[in-house]
C-alpha positions as CSV (number, residue, x, y, z in Angstrom):
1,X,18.0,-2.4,-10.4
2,X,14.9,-1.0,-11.8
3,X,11.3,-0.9,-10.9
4,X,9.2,-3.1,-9.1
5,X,5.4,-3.6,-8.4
6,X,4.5,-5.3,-5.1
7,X,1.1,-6.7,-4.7
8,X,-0.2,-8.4,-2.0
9,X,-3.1,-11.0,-2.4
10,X,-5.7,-12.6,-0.7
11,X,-8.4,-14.4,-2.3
12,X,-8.2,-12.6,-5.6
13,X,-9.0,-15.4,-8.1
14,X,-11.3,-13.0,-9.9
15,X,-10.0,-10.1,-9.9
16,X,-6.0,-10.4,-10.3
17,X,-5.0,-11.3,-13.9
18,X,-6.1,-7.5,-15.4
19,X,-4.4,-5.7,-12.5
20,X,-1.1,-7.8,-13.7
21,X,-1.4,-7.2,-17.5
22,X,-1.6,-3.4,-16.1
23,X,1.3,-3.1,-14.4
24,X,3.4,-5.3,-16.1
25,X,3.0,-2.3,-18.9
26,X,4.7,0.3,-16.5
27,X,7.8,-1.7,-14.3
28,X,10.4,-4.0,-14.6
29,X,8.8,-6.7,-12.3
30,X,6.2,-7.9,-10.1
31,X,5.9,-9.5,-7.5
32,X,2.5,-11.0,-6.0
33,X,2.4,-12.7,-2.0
34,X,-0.4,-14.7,-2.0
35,X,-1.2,-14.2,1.7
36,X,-2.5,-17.8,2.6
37,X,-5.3,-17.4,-0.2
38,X,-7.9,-20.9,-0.2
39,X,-8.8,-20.4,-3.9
40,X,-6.6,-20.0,-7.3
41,X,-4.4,-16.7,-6.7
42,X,-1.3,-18.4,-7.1
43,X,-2.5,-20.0,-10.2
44,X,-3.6,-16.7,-12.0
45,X,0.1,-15.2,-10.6
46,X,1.8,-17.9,-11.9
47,X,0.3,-18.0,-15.4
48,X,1.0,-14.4,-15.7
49,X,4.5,-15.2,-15.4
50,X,5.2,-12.5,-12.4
51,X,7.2,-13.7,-9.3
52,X,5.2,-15.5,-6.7
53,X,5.7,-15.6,-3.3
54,X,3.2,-17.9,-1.0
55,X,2.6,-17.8,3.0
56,X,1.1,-20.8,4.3
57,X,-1.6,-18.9,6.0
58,X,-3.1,-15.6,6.0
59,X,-0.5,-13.3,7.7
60,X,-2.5,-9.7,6.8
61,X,-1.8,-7.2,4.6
62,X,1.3,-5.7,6.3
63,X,3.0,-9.5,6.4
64,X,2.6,-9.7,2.8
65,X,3.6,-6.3,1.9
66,X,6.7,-6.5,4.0
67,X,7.6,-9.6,2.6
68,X,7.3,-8.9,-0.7
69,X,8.8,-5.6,-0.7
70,X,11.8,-7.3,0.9
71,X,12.5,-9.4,-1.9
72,X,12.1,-7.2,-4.4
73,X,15.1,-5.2,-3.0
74,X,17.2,-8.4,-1.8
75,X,17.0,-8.5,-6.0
76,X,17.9,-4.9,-6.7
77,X,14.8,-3.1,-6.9
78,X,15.7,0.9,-6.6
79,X,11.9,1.9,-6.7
80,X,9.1,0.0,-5.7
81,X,5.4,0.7,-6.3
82,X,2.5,-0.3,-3.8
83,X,-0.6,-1.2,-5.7
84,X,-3.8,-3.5,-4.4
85,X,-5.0,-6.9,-6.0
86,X,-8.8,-6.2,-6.4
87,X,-8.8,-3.6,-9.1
88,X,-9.8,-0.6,-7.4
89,X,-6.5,1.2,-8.9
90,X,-5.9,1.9,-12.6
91,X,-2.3,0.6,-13.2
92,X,-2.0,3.7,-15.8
93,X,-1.3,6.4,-13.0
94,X,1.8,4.3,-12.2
95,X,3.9,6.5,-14.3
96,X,2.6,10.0,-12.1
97,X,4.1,8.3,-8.9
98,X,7.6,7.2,-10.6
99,X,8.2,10.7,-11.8
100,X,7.9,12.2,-8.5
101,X,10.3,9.8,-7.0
102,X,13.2,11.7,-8.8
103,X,12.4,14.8,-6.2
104,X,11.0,13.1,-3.0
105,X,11.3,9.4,-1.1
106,X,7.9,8.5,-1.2
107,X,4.2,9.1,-3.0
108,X,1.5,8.7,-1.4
109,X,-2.0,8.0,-3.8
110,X,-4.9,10.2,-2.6
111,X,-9.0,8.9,-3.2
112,X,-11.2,11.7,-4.1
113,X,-13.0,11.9,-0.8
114,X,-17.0,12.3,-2.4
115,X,-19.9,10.4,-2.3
116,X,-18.3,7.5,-4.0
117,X,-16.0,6.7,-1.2
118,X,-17.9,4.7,1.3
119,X,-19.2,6.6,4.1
120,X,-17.5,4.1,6.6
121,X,-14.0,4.9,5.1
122,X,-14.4,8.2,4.6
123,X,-15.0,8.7,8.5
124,X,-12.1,6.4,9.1
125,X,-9.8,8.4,6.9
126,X,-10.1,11.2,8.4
127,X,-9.9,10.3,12.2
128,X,-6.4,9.0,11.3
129,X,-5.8,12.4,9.1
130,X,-6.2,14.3,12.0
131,X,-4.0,12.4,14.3
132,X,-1.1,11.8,11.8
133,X,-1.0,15.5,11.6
134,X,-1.2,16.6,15.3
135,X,1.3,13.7,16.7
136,X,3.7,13.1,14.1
137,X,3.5,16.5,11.6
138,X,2.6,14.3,8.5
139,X,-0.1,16.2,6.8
140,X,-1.6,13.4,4.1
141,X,-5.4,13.7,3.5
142,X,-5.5,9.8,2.6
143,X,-3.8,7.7,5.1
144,X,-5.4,4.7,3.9
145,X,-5.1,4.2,0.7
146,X,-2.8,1.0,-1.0
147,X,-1.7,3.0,-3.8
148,X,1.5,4.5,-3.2
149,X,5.6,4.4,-3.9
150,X,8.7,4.7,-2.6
151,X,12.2,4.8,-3.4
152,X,14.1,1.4,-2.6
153,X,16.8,3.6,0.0
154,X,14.0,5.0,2.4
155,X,12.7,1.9,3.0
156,X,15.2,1.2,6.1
157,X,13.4,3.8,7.7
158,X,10.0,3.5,6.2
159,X,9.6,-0.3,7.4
160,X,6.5,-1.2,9.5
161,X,6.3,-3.7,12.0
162,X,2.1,-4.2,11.8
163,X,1.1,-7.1,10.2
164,X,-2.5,-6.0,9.3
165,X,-4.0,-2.9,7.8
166,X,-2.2,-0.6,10.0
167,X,1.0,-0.8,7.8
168,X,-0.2,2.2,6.1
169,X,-0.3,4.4,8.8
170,X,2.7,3.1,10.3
171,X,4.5,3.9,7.0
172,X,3.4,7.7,7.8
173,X,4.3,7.6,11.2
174,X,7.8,6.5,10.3
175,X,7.7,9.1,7.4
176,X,7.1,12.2,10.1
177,X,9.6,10.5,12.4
178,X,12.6,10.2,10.0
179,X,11.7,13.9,8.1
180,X,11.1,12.2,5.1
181,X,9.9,14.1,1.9
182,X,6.7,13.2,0.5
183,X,4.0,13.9,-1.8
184,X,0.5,13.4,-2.9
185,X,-0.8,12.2,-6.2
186,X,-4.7,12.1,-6.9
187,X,-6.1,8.7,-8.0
188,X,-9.0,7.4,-9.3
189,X,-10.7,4.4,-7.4
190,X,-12.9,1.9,-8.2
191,X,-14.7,0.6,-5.1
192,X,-15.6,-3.1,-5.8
193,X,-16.6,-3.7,-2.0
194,X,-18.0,-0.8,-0.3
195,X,-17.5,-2.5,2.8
196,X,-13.4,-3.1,2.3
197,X,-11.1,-1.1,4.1
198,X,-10.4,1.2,7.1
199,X,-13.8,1.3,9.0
200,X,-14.7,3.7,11.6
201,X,-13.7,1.6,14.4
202,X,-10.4,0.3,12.3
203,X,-9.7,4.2,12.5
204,X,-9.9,4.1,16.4
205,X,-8.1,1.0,16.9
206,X,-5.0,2.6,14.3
207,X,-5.5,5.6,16.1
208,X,-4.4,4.2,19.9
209,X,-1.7,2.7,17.8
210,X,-0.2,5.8,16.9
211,X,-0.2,7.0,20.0
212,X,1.4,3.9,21.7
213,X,4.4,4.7,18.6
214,X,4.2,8.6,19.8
215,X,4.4,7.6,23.7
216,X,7.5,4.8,22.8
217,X,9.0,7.6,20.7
């Protein structure tokens, strides 16, 4: 039982080992998938004593997620929180999505959408804002971001199959589908790479996705 944090990992030598000593303040366990990183991500995992989970090559963010998340309730997780390697999320606003767990399935982290956020993302954003709310009723101003948390027992239905960085969407596609409760938390964000993330044309390419799940039902 208990909470865990699941972070997926790619190449995050540099940046890992703070974003452990964070969370570790605010679950029970971690657990890091290094997705098929080439430099020392296992390493810094390992010597901050958090479960460590390896694929042999780089799968995508949706592979690692899934995999992760999978293990952490094959050991009893009952809540599990979503949060990115790279440091563009403050570990402390952990506690604001547990707490709203006791009243809905999942929490979904939402970026301030100002001149801070990357033009690139912000566009992207909200292209797949509008279509999550006209096809599948799901009304989440940031579909995109990593930062979010669900309980353990909605994850059945929650699961995505995409292996990349449509997994997020997918999890709201799945959320609208099943009538799922949900809610928003505001985060901060620190953008390290202002080039990282749901582009434009990621936003069109997740967008015909959603319709092929609409049209398949």
């Amino acid at each position: 039982m208990g909470v865990w944090a699941v972070i997926a990992a790619y190449n995050e030598e540099k940046n890992l080992a703070p974003v452990l000593e964070g969370v570790k303040n605010y679950v029970d366990e971690v657990v890091v998938v290094d997705d098929g990183s080439a430099d020392g991500t296992s390493n810094v995992a390992i010597a901050s004593r958090v479960n460590v989970l390896r694929h042999p090559i780089n799968l995508g963010k949706g592979a690692a997620v899934r995999t992760g998340v999978e293990f952490a309730i094959e050991k009893g997780a009952d809540k599990i929180v979503l949060i990115d390697a790279d440091g563009q999320h403050e570990p402390d606003e952990i506690p604001k999505f547990l707490s709203r767990l006791d009243r809905v399935d999942i929490v979904f982290g939402t970026r301030k959408f100002d001149e801070n956020m990357p033009v690139v993302l912000r566009f992207g954003n909200r292209l797949l804002h509008i279509f999550t709310r006209l096809l599948f009723g799901v009304s989440v101003r940031d579909t995109q971001s990593g930062f979010r948390a669900f309980r353990a027992q909605a994850y059945p239905l929650i699961r995505w199959s995409a292996d990349g960085y449509a997994m997020e969407t997918e999890m709201l596609v799945n959320v609208g589908k099943h009538k799922l409760s949900y809610e928003e938390v505001p985060i901060k964000t620190i953008y390290h790479d202002r080039y990282k993330g749901t582009t434009m044309l990621d936003g069109v390419k997740i967008a015909f996705r959603m319709l092929s799940l609409k049209l398949r039902g």
